[in-house]
HTML snippet that shows the backbone in 3Dmol.js (N, CA, C, O; Angstrom):
<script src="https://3Dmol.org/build/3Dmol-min.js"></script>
<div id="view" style="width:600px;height:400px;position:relative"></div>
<script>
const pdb = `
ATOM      1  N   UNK A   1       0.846  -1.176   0.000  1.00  0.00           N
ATOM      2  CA  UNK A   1       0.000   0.000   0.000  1.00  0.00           C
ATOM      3  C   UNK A   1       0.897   1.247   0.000  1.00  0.00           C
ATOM      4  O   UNK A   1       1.864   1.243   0.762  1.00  0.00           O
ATOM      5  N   UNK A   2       0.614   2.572  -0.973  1.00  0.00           N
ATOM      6  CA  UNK A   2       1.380   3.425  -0.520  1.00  0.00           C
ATOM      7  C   UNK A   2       0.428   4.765  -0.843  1.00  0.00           C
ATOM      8  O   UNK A   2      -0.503   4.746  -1.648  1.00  0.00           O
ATOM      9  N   UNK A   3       0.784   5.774  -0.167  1.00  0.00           N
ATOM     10  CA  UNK A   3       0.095   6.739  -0.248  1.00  0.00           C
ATOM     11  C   UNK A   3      -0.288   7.680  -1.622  1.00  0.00           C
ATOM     12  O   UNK A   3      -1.385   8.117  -1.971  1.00  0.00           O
ATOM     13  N   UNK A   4       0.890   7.799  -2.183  1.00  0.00           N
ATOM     14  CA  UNK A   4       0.890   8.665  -3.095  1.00  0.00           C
ATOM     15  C   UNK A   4       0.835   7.340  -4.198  1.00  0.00           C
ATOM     16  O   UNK A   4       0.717   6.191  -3.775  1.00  0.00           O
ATOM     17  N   UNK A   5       0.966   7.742  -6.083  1.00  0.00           N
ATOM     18  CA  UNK A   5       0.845   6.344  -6.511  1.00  0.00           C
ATOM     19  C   UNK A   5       2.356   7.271  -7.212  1.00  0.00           C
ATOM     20  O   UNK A   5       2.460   8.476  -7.437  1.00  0.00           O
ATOM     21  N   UNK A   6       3.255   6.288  -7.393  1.00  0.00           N
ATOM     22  CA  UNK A   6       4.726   5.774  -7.692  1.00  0.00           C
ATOM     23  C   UNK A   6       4.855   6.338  -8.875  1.00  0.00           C
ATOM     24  O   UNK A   6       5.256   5.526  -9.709  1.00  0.00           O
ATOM     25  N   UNK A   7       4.593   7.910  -9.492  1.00  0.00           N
ATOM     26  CA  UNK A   7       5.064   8.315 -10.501  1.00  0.00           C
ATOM     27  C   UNK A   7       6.469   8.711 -10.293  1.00  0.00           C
ATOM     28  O   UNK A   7       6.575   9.602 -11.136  1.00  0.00           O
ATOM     29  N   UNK A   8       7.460   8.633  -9.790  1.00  0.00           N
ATOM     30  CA  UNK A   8       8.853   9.073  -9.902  1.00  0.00           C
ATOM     31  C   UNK A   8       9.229   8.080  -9.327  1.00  0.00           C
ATOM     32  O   UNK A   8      10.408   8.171  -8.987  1.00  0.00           O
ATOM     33  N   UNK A   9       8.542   6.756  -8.945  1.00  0.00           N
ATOM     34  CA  UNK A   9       9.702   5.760  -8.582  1.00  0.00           C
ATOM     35  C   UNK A   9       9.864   4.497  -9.806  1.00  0.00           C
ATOM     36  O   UNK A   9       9.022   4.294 -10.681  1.00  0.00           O
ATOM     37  N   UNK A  10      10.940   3.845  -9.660  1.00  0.00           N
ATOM     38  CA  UNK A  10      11.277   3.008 -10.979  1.00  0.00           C
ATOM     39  C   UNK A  10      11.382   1.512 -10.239  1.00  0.00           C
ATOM     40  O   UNK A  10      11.706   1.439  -9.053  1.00  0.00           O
ATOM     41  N   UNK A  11      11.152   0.606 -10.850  1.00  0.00           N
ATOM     42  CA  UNK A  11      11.655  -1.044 -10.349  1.00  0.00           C
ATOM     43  C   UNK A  11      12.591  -1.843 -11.027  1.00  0.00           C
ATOM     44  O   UNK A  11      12.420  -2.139 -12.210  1.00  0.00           O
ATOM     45  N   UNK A  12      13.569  -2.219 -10.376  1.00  0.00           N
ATOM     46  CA  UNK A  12      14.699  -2.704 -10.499  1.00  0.00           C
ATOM     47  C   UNK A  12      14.442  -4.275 -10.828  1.00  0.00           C
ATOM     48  O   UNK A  12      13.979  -4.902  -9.875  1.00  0.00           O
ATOM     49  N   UNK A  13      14.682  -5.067 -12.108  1.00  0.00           N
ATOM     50  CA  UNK A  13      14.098  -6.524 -12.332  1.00  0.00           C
ATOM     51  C   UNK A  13      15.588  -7.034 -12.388  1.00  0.00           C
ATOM     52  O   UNK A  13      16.280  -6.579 -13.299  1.00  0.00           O
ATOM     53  N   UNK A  14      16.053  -7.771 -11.666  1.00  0.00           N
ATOM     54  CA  UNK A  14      16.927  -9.183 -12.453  1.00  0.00           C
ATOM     55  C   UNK A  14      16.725 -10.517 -12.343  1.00  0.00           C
ATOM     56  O   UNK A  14      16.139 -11.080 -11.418  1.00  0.00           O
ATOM     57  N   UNK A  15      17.138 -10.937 -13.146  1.00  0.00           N
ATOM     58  CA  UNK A  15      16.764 -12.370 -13.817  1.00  0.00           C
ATOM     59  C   UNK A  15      17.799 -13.115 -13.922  1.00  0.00           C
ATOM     60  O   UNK A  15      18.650 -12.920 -14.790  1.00  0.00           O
ATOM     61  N   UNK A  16      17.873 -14.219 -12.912  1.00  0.00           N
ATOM     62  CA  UNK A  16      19.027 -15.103 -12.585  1.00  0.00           C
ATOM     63  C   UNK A  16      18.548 -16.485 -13.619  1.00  0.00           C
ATOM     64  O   UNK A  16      17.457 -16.625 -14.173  1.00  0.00           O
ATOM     65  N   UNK A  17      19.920 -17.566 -13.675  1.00  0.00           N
ATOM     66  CA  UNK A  17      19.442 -18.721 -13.960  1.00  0.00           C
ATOM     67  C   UNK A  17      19.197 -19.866 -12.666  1.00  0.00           C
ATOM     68  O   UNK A  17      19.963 -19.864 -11.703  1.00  0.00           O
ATOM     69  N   UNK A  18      18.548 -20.411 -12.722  1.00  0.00           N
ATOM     70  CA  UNK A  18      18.245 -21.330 -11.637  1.00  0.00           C
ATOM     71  C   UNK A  18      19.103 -22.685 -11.473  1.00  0.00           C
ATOM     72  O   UNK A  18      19.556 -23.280 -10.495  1.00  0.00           O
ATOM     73  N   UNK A  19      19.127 -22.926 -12.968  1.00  0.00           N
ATOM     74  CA  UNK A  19      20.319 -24.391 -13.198  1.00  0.00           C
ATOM     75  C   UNK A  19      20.951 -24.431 -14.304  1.00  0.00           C
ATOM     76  O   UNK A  19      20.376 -23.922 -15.266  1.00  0.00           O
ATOM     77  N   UNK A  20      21.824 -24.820 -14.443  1.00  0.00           N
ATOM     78  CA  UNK A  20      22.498 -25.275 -15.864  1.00  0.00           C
ATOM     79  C   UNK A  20      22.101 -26.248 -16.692  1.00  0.00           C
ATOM     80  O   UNK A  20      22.286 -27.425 -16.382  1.00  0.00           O
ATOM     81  N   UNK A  21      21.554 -25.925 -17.756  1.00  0.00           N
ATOM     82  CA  UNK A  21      21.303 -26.279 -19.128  1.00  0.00           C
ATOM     83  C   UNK A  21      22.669 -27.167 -19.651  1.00  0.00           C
ATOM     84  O   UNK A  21      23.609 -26.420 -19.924  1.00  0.00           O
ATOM     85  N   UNK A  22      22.865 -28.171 -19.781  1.00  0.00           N
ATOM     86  CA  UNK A  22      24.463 -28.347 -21.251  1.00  0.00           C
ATOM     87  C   UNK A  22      25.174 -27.560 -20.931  1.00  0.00           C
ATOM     88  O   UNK A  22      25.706 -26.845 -21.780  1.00  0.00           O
ATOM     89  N   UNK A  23      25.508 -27.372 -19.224  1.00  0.00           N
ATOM     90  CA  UNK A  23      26.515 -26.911 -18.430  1.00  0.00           C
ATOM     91  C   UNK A  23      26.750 -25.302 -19.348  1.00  0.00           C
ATOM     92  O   UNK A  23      27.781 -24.735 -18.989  1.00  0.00           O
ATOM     93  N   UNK A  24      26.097 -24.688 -20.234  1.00  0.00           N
ATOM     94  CA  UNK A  24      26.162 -23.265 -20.022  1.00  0.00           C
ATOM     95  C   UNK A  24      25.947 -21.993 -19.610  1.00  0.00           C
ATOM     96  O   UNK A  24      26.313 -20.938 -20.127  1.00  0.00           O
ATOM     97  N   UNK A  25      25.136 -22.255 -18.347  1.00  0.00           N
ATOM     98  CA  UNK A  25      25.069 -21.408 -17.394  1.00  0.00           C
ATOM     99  C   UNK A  25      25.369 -21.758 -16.280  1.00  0.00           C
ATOM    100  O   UNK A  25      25.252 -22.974 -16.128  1.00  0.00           O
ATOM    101  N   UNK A  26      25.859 -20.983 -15.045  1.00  0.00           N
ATOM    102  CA  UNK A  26      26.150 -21.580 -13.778  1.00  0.00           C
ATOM    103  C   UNK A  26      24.947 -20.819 -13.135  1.00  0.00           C
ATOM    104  O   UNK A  26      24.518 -19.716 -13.474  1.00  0.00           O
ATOM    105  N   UNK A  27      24.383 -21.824 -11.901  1.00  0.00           N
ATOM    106  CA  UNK A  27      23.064 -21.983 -11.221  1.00  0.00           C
ATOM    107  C   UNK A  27      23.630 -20.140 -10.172  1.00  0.00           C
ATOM    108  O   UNK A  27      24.572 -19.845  -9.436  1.00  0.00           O
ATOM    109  N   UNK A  28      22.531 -19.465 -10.660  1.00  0.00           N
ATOM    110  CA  UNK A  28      22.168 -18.053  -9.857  1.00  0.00           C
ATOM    111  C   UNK A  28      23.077 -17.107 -10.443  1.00  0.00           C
ATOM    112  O   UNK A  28      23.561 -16.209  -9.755  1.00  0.00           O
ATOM    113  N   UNK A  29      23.319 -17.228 -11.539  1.00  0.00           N
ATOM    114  CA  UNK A  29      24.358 -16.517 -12.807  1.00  0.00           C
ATOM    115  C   UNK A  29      23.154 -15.826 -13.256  1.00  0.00           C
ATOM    116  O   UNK A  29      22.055 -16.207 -13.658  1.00  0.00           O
ATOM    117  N   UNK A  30      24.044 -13.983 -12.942  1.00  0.00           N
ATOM    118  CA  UNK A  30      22.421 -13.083 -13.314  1.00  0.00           C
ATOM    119  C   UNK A  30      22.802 -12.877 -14.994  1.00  0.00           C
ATOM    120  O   UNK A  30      23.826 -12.578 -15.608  1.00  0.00           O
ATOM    121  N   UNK A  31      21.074 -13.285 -15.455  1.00  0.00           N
ATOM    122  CA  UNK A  31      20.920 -13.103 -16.895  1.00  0.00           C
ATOM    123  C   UNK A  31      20.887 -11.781 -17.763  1.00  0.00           C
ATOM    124  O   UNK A  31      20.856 -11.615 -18.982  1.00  0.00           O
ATOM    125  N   UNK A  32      20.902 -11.001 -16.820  1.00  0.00           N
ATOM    126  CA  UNK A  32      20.664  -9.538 -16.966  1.00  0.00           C
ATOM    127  C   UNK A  32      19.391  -8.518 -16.034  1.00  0.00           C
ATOM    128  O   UNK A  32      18.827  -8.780 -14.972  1.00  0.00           O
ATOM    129  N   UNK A  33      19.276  -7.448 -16.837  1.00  0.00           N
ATOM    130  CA  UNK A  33      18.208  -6.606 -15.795  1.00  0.00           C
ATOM    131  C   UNK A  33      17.561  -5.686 -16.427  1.00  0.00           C
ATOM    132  O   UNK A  33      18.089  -5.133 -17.392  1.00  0.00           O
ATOM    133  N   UNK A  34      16.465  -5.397 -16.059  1.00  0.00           N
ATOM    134  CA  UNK A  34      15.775  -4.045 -16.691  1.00  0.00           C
ATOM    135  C   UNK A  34      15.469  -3.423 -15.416  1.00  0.00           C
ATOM    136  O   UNK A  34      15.413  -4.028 -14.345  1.00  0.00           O
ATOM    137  N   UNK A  35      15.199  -1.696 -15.656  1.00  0.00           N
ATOM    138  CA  UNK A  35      14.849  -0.783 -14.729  1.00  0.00           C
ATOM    139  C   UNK A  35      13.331  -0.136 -15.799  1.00  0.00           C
ATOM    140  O   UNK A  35      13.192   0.043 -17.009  1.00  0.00           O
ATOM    141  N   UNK A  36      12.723  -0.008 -14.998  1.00  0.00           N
ATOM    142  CA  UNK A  36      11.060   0.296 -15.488  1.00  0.00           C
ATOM    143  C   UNK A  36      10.665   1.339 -14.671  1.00  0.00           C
ATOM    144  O   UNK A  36      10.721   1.316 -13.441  1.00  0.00           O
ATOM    145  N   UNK A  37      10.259   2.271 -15.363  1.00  0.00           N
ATOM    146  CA  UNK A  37      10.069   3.477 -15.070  1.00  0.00           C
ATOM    147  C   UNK A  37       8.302   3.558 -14.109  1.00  0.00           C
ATOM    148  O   UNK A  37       7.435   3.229 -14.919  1.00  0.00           O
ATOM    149  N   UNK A  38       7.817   3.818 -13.024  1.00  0.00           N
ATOM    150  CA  UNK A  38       6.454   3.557 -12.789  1.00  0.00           C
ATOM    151  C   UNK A  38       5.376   4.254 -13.025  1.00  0.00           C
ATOM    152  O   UNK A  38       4.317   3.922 -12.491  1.00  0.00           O
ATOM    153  N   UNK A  39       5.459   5.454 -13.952  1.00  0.00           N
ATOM    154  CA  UNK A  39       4.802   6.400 -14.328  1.00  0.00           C
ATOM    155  C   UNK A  39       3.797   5.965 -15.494  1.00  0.00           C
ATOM    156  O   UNK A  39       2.593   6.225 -15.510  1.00  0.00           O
ATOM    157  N   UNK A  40       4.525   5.242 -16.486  1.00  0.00           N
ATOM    158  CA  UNK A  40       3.865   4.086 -17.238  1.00  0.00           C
ATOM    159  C   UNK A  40       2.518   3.331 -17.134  1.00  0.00           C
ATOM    160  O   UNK A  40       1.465   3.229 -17.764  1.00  0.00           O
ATOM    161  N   UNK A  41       3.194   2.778 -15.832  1.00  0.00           N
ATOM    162  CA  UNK A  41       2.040   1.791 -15.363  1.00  0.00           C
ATOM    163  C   UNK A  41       0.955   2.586 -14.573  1.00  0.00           C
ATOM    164  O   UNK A  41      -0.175   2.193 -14.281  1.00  0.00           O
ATOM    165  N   UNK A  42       1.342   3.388 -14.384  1.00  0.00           N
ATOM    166  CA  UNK A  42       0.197   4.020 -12.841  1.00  0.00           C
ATOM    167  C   UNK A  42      -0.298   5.190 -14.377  1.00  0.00           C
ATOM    168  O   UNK A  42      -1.506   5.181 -14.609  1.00  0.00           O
ATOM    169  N   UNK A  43       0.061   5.564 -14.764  1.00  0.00           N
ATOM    170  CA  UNK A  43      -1.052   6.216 -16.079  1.00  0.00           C
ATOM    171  C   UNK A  43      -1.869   5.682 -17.049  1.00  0.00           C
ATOM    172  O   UNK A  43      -2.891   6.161 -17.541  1.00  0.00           O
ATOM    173  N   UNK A  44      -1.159   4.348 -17.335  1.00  0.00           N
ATOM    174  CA  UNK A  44      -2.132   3.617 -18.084  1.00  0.00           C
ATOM    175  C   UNK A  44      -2.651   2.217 -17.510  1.00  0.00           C
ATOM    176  O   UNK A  44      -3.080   1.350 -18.272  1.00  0.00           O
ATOM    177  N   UNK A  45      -2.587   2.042 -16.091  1.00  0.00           N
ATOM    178  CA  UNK A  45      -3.190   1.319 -15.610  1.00  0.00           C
ATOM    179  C   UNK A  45      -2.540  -0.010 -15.848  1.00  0.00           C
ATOM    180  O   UNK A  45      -2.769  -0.878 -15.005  1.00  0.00           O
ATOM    181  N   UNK A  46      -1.934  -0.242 -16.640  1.00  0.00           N
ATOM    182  CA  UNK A  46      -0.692  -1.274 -16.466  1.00  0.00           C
ATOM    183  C   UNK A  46       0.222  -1.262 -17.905  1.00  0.00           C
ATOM    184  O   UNK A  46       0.134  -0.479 -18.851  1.00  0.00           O
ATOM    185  N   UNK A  47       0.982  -2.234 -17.746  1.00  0.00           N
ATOM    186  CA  UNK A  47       1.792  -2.635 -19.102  1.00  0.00           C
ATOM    187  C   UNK A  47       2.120  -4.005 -19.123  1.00  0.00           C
ATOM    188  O   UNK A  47       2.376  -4.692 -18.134  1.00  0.00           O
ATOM    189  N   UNK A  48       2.095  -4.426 -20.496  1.00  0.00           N
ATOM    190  CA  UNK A  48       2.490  -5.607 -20.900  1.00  0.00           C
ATOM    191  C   UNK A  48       3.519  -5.511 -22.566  1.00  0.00           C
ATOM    192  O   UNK A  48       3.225  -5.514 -23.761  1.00  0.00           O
ATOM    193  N   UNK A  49       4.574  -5.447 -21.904  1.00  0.00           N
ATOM    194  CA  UNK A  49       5.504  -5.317 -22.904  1.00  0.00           C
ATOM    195  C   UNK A  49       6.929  -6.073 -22.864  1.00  0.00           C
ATOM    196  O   UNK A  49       7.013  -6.827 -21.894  1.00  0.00           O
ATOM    197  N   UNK A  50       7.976  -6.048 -23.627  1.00  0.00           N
ATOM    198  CA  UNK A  50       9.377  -6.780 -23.990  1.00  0.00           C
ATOM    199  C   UNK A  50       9.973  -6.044 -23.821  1.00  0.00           C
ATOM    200  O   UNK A  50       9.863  -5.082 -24.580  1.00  0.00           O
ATOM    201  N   UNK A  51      10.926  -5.986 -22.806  1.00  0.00           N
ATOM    202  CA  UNK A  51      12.369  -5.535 -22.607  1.00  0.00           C
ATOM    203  C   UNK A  51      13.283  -6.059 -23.101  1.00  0.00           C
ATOM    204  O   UNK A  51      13.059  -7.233 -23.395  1.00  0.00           O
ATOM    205  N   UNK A  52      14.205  -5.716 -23.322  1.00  0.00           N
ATOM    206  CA  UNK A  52      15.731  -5.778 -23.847  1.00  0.00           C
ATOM    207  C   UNK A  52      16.263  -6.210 -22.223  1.00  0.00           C
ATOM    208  O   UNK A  52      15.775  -5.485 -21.357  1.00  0.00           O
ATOM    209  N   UNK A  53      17.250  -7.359 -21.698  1.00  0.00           N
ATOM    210  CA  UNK A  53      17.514  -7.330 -20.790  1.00  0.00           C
ATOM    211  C   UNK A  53      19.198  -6.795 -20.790  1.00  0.00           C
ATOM    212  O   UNK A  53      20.148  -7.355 -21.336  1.00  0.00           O
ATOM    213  N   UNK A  54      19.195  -5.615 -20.042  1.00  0.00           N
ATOM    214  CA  UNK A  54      20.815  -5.350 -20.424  1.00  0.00           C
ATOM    215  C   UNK A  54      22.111  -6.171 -18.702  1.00  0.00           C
ATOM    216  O   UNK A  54      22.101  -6.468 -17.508  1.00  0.00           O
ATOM    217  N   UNK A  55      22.938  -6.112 -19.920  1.00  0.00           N
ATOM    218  CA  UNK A  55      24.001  -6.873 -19.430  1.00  0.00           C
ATOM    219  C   UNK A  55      23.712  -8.165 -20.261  1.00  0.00           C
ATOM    220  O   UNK A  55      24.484  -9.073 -19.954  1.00  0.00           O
ATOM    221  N   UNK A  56      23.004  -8.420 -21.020  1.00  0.00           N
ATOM    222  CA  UNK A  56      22.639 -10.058 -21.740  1.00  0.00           C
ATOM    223  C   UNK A  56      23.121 -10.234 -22.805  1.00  0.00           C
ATOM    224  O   UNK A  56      23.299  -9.277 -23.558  1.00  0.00           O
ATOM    225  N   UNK A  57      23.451 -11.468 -23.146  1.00  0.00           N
ATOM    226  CA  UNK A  57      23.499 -11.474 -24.562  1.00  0.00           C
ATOM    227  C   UNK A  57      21.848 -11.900 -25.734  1.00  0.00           C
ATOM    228  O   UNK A  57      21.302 -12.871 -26.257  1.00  0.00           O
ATOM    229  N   UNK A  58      21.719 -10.714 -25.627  1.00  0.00           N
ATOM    230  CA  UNK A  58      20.256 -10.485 -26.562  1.00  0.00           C
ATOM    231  C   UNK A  58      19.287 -11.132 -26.210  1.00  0.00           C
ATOM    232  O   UNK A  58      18.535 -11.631 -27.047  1.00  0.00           O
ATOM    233  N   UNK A  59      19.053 -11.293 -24.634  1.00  0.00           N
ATOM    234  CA  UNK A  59      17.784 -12.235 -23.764  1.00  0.00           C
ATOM    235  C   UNK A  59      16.940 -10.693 -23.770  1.00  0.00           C
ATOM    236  O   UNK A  59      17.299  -9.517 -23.723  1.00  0.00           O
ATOM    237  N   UNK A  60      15.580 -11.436 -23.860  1.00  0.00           N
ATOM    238  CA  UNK A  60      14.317 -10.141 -23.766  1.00  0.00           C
ATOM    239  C   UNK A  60      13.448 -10.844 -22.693  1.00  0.00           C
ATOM    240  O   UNK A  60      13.272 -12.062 -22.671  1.00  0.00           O
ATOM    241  N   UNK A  61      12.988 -10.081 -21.921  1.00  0.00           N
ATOM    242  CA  UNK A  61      11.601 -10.865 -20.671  1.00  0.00           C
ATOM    243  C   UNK A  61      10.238  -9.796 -20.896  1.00  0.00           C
ATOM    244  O   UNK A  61      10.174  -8.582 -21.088  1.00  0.00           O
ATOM    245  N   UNK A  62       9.411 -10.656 -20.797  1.00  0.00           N
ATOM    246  CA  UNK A  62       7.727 -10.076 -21.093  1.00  0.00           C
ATOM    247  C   UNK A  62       7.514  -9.778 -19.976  1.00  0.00           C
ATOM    248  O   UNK A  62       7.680 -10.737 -19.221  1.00  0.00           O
ATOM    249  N   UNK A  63       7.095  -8.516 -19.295  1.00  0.00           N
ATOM    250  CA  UNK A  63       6.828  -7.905 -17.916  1.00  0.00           C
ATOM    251  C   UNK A  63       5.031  -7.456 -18.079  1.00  0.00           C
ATOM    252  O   UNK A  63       4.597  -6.824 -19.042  1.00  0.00           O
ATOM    253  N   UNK A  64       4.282  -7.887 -17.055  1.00  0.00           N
ATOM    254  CA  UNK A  64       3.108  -7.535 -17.125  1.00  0.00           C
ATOM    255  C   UNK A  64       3.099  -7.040 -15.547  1.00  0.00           C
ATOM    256  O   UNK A  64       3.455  -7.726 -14.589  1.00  0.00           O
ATOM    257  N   UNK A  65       2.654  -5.815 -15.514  1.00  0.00           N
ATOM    258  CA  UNK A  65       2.447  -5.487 -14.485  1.00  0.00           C
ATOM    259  C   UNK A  65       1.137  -4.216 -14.375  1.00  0.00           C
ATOM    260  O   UNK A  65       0.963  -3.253 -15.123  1.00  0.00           O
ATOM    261  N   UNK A  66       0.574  -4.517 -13.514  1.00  0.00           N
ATOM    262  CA  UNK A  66      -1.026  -3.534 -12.962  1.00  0.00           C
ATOM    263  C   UNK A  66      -1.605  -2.667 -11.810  1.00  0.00           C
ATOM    264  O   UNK A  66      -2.191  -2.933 -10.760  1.00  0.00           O
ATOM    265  N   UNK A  67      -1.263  -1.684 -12.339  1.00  0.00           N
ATOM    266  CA  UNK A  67      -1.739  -0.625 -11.045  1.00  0.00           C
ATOM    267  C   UNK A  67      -3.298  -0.182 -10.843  1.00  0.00           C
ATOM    268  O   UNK A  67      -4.133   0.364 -11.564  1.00  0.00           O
ATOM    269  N   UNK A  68      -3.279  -0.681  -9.515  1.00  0.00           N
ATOM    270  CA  UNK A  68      -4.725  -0.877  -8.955  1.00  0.00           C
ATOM    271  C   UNK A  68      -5.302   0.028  -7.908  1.00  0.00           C
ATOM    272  O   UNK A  68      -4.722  -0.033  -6.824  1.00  0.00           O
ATOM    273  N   UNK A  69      -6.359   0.889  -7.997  1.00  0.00           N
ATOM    274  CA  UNK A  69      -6.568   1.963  -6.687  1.00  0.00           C
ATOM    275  C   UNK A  69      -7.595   1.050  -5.843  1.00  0.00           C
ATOM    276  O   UNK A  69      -8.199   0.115  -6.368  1.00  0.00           O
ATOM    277  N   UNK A  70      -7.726   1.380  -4.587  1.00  0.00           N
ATOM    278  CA  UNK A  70      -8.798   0.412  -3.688  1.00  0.00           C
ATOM    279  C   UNK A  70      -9.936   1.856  -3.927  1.00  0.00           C
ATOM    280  O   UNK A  70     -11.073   1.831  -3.457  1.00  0.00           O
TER     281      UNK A  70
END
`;
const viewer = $3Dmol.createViewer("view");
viewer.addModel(pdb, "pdb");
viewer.setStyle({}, {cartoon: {color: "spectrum"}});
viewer.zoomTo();
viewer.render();
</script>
């Protein structure tokens, strides 16, 4: 719950691997990260879109996320 709604704050995503595949990843080896701006979501009531994950080699993650008033 927060008082005001989160237009100047951003969320920090990273995305680890859990296990190794054909031994090319090592288990909790971060895949990269996106930072998401929250102004986005709290104006249009959510988003469902593809990031670019940086630090990766060309991995993208589908983020759905929804801002809700009580």
């Amino acid at each position: 719950m927060v008082d005001e709604p989160p237009t100047n704050d951003k969320i920090h995503i990273e995305v680890f691997s859990t296990s190794s595949r054909i031994g090319l990843l090592h288990p909790n080896e971060s895949l990269g990260y996106v930072t998401i701006s929250l102004v986005g979501v709290v104006n249009n009531r959510r988003i469902n879109e593809r990031y670019h994950l940086i630090d990766s080699k060309n991995r993208r993650i589908q983020i759905k996320m929804q801002w809700r008033t009580s």
